[in-house]
C-alpha positions in Angstrom: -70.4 -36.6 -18.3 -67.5 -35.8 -20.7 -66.6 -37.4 -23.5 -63.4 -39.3 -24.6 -61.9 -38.1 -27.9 -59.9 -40.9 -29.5 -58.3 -42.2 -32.7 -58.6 -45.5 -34.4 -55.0 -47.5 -33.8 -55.8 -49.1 -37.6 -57.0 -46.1 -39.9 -56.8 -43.1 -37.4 -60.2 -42.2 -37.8 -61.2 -39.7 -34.9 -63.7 -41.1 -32.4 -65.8 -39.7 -29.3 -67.6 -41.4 -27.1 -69.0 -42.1 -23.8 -66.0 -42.0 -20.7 -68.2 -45.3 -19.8 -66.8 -47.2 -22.6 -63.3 -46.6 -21.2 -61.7 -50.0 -21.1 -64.3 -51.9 -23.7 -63.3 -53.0 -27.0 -65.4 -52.0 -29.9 -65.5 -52.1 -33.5 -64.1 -48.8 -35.7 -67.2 -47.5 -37.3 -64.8 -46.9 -40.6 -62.4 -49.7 -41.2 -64.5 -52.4 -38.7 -61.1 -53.1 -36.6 -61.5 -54.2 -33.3 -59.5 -51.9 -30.4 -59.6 -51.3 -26.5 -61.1 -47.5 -25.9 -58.7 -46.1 -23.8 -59.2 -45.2 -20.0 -59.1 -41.4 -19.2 -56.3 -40.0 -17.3 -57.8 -37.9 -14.4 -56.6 -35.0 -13.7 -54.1 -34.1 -11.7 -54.6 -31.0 -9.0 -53.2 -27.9 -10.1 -49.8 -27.2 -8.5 -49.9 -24.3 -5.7 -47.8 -21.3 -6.6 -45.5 -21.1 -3.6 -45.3 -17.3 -2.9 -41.9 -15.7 -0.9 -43.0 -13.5 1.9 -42.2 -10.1 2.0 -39.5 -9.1 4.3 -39.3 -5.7 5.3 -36.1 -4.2 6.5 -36.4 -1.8 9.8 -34.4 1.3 9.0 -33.2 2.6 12.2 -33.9 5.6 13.4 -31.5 8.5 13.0 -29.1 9.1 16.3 -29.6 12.7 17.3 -26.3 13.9 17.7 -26.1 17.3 20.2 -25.2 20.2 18.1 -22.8 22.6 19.9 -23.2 25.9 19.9 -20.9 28.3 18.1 -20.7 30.7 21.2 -20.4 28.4 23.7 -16.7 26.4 21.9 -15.2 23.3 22.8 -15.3 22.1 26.3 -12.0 20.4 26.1 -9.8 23.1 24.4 -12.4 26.3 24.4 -11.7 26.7 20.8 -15.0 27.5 18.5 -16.4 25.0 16.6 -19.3 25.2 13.8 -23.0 24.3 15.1 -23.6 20.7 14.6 -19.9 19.8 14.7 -19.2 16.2 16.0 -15.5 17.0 16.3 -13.1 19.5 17.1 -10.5 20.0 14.5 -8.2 21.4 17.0 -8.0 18.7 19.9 -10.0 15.8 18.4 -12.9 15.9 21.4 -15.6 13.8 20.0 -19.1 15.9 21.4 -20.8 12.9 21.0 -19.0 10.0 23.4 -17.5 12.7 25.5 -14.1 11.4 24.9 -10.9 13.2 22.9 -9.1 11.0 20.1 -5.6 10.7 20.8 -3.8 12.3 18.1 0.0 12.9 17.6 0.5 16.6 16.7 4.0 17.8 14.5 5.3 19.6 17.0 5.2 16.0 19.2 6.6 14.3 16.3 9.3 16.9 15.8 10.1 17.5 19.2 10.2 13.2 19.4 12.7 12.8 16.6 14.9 15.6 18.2 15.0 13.7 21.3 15.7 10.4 19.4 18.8 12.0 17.7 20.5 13.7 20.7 19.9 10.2 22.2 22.9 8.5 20.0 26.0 8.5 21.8 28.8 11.2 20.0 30.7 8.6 19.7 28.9 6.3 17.5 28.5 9.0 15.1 30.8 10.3 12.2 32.1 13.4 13.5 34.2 13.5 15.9 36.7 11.2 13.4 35.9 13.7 11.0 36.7 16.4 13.2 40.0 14.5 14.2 41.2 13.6 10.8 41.1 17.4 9.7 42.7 18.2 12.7 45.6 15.8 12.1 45.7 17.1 8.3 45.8 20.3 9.5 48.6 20.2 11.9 50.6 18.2 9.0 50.0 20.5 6.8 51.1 23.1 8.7 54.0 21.6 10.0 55.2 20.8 6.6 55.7 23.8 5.5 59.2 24.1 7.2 59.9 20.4 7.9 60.2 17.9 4.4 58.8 15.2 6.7 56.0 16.5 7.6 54.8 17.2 3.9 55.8 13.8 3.2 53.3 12.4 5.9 50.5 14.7 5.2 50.7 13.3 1.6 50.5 9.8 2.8 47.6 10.5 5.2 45.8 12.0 2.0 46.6 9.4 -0.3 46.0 6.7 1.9 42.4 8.1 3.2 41.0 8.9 -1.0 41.6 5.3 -1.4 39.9 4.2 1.5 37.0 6.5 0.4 37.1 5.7 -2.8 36.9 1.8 -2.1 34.2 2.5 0.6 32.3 4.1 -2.4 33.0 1.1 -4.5 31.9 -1.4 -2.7 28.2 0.9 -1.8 27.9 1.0 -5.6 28.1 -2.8 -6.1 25.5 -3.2 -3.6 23.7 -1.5 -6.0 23.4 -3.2 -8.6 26.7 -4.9 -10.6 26.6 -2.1 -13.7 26.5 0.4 -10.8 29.7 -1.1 -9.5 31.9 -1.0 -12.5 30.8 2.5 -13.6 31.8 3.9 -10.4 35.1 2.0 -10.1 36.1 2.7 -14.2 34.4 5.9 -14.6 35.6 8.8 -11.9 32.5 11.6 -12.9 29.7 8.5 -12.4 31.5 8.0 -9.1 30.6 11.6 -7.9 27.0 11.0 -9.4 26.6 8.0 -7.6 27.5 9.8 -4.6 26.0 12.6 -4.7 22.5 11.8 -6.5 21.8 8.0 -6.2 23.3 7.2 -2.9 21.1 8.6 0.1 23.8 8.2 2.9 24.9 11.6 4.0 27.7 10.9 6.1 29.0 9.0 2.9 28.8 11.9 0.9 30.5 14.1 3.6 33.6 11.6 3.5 33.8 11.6 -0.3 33.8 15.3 -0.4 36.5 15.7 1.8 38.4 13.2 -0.1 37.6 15.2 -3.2 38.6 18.3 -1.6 42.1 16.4 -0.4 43.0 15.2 -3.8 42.6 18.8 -5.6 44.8 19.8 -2.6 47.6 17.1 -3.4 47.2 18.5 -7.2 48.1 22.0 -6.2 51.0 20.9 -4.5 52.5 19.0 -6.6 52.2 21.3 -9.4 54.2 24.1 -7.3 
């Protein structure tokens, strides 16, 4: 039977004795004090380690995918393709589902965005007023070489379209930005910068030029 191993409450003295005196009172064989042997604690179960199982992950097996011979090509498009391929790099068929990916080629694309521009009617494009303001400078001009009048009104026309322009140009600058703006309205050379490098609009930049053009014209005639 084991021992209990104790110390005396007065002087500390270490003690052993029987585990059948736990509970008794006895005397301190050193300093004679009377105490109460204390009761062993039994003891407790060990704890059980609690252990995660292992958990194995299935890898799946690899999908064979049919290799296609070089010789043989593609069976949508009959171009070759490398052994092993899994798609055709000319017409998209995958050799695996059987199926071709739907892919837009740039010829489509082209040939798409060609359509889309003939599809605007000529009317709602720039050109034909263009086309008939140079034509009604033209005959002006022409016309004013023998008749005073005719000058006079060709000068107006002019004159009357480079401000329009040149307000039209104004006002894109302002949407701009504010410091755009007033460059472009007090500074004439930023005006044909903004034009012509930060503005993106070409039928803007068509307009401007031929009010550039107009303007060196009215300069030559004036000076003669």
């Amino acid at each position: 039977m084991a021992d209990i191993k104790f110390s005396c409450p007065h002087c500390d003295q270490h003690i052993q004795a029987d585990t059948s005196y736990g509970g008794m009172q006895i005397t301190c064989p050193s300093c004679q004090g009377n105490f109460i042997v204390p009761t062993p604690t039994p003891a407790s179960p060990p704890t059980p380690v609690l252990t995660r199982p292992s958990l194995s992950v299935a890898t799946p097996a690899p999908v064979a995918v049919p290799a296609v011979e070089a010789a043989g090509g593609c069976p949508s498009c009959g171009k070759p393709v490398a052994p092993g391929a899994v798609l055709c790099t000319n017409c998209g068929y995958n050799f695996k589902t059987g199926k071709a990916v739907q892919t837009a080629r740039p010829g489509a694309l082209a040939a798409a965005a060609t359509a889309n521009q003939w599809e605007t009617p000529w009317y709602k494009t720039p050109w034909p007023y263009i086309g008939a303001l140079v034509l009604v400078l033209g005959i002006l001009y022409f016309m004013g070489q023998e008749n005073p009048k005719m000058m006079l009104a060709f000068v107006g026309v002019a004159l009357l379209y480079s401000f329009g322009i040149h307000v039209v140009v104004i006002i894109t600058a302002f949407k701009e930005g504010a410091g755009t703006g007033f460059l472009t309205m007090c500074v004439p050379f930023y005006g044909i910068y903004f034009v012509f490098k930060v503005n993106e609009n070409d039928t803007l930049k068509i307009l401007y030029g031929l009010a550039f053009v107009l303007n060196i014209a009215l300069r030559v005639l004036d000076s003669e």
